[in-house]
C-alpha positions as CSV (number, residue, x, y, z in Angstrom):
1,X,13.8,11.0,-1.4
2,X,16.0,12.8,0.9
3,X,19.7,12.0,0.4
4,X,21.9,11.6,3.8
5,X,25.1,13.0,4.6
6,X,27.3,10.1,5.8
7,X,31.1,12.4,4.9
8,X,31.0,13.1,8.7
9,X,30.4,9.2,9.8
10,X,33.3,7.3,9.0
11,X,35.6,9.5,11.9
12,X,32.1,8.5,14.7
13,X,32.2,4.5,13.8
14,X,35.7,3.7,13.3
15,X,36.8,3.7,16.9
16,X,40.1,2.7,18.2
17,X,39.3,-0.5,19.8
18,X,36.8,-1.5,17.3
19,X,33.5,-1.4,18.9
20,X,30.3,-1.3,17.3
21,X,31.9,-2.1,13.8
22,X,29.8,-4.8,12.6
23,X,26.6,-3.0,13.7
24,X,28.3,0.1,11.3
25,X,28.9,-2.3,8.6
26,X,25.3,-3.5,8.6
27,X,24.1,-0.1,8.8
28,X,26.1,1.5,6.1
29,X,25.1,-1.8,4.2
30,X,21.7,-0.7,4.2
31,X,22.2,2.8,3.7
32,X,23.9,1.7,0.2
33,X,20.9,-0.3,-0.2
34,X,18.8,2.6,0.1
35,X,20.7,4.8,-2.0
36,X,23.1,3.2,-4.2
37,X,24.3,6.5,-5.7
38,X,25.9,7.8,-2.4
39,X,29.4,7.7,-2.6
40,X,30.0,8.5,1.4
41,X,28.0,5.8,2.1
42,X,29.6,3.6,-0.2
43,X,33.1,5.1,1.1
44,X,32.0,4.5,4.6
45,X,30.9,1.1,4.5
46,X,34.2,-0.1,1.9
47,X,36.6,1.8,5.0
48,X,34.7,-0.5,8.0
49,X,34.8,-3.6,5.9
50,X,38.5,-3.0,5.3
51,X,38.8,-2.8,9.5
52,X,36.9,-5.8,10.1
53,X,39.0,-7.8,7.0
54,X,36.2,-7.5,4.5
55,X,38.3,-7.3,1.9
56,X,35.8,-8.7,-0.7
57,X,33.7,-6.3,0.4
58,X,35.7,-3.5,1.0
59,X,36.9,-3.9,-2.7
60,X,33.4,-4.2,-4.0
61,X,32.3,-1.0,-2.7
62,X,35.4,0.4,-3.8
63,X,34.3,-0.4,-7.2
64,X,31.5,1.1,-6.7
65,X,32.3,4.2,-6.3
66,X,34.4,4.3,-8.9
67,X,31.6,3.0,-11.1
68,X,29.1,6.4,-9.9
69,X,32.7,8.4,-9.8
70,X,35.3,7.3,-11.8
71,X,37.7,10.1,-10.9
72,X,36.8,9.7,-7.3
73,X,40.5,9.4,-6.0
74,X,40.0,8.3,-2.3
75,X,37.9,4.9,-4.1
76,X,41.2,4.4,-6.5
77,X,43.5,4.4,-3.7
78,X,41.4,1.5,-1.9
79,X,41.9,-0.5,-4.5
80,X,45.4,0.2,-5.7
81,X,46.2,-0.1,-1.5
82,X,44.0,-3.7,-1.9
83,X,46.5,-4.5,-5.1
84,X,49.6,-3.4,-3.1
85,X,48.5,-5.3,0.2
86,X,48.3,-9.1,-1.6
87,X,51.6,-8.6,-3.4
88,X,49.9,-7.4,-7.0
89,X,52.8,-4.6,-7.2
90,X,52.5,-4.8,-10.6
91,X,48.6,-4.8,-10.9
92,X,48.6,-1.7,-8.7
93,X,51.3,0.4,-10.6
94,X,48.9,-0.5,-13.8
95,X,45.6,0.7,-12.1
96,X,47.5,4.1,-10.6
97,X,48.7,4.8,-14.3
98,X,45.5,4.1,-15.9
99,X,44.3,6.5,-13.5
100,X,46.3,9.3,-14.0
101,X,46.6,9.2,-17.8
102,X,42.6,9.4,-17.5
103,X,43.1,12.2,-14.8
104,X,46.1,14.0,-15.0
105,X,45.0,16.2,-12.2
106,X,45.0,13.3,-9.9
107,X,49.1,12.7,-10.2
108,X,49.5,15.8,-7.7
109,X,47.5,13.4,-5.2
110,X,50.5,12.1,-2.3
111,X,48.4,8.9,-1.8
112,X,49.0,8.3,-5.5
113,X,52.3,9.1,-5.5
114,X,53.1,7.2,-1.9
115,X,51.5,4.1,-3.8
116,X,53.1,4.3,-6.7
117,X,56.9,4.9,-5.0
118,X,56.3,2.0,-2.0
119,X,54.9,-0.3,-5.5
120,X,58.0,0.7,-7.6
121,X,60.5,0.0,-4.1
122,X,58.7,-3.3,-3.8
123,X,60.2,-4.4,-7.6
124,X,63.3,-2.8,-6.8
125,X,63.4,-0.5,-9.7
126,X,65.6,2.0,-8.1
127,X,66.5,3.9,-11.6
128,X,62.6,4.0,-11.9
129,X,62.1,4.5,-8.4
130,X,64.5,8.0,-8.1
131,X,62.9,9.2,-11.8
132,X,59.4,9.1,-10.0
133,X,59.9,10.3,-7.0
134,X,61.0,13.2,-8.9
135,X,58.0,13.6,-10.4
136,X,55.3,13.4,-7.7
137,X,57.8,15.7,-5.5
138,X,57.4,18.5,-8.6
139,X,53.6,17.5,-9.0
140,X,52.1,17.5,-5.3
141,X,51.5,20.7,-4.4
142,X,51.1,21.2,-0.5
143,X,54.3,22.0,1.1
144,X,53.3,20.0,3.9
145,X,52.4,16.5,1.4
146,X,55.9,17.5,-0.3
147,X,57.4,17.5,2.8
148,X,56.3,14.1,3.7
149,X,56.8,12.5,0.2
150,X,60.3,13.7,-0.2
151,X,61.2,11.9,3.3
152,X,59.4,8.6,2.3
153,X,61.4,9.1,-1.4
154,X,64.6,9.5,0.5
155,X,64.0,6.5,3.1
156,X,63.2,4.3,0.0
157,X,66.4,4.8,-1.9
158,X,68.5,4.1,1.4
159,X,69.0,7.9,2.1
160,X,67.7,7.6,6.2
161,X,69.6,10.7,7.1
162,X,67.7,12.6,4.8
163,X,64.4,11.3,5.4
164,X,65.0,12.4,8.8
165,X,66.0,16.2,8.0
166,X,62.8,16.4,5.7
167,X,60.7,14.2,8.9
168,X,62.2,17.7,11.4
169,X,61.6,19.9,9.0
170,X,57.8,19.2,8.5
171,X,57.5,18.3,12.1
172,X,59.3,21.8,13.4
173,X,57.1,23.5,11.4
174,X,60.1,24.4,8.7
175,X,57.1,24.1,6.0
176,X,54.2,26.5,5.2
């Protein structure tokens, strides 16, 4: 059987005002049908369903990915962002630390990190909050994702002025 590449697809069917979405969604449906073991296409299909308000869906394949890739980070984020969207701040903080203590690699990841500081800021633990944000800022590893994570720490603890000098500094090319 010949497996298809669908890693470029999700950037040609998403399109800004929508079109065609529900003719993607059908099509990546199928293409999971025809091979259940493709994690693009899986990943494709859970990002269009997540457009178009799928969320059942979008959550499914989501789990499905994880279930062929459990360490597949981009699949964990869909879920913890599903967890985070209905209010399940606790839920999601649970599923991102499950994660990580599976893969420690993955707590360099800034999605991780931005989910699990916007989930801690939505229980206002701000002793927790400032402890974390430490951490992710020592563990991510891109100047540029450091950057941008050390702004979003600084505007969640109330600290706008510095969330705007890291914001200038990434955006004025201050960072490797």
């Amino acid at each position: 059987s010949v497996l298809l590449d669908y890693s470029d697809l999700r950037s040609k069917v998403i399109l800004p005002n929508g079109a065609h979405l529900k003719k993607a969604s059908k099509a990546l449906r199928a293409a999971t049908d025809l091979q259940p073991t493709n994690i693009d296409a899986w990943l494709s299909y859970g990002q269009v369903c997540n457009v178009l308000g799928e969320s059942n869906a979008a959550h499914t394949a989501a789990r499905q990915v994880l279930h062929i890739d459990e360490s597949n980070v981009e699949a964990l984020v869909a879920l913890a962002s599903h967890q985070f969207q209905v209010g399940a701040y606790r839920e999601t903080l649970g599923l991102l630390r499950d994660f990580t203590e599976r893969f420690p690699e993955k707590k360099c990841d800034w999605r991780v990190c931005l989910l699990q500081l916007s989930a801690l800021k939505e229980l206002n633990d701000d002793e927790v909050l400032q402890v974390e944000s430490t951490k992710c800022l020592t563990a991510v590893e891109s100047c540029d994702e450091k950057t941008f994570l050390q702004a979003y720490s600084h505007f969640l603890q109330g600290e706008k002025s510095k969330a705007e000098d890291s914001l200038l500094e990434l955006f004025s090319g201050g960072v490797e």
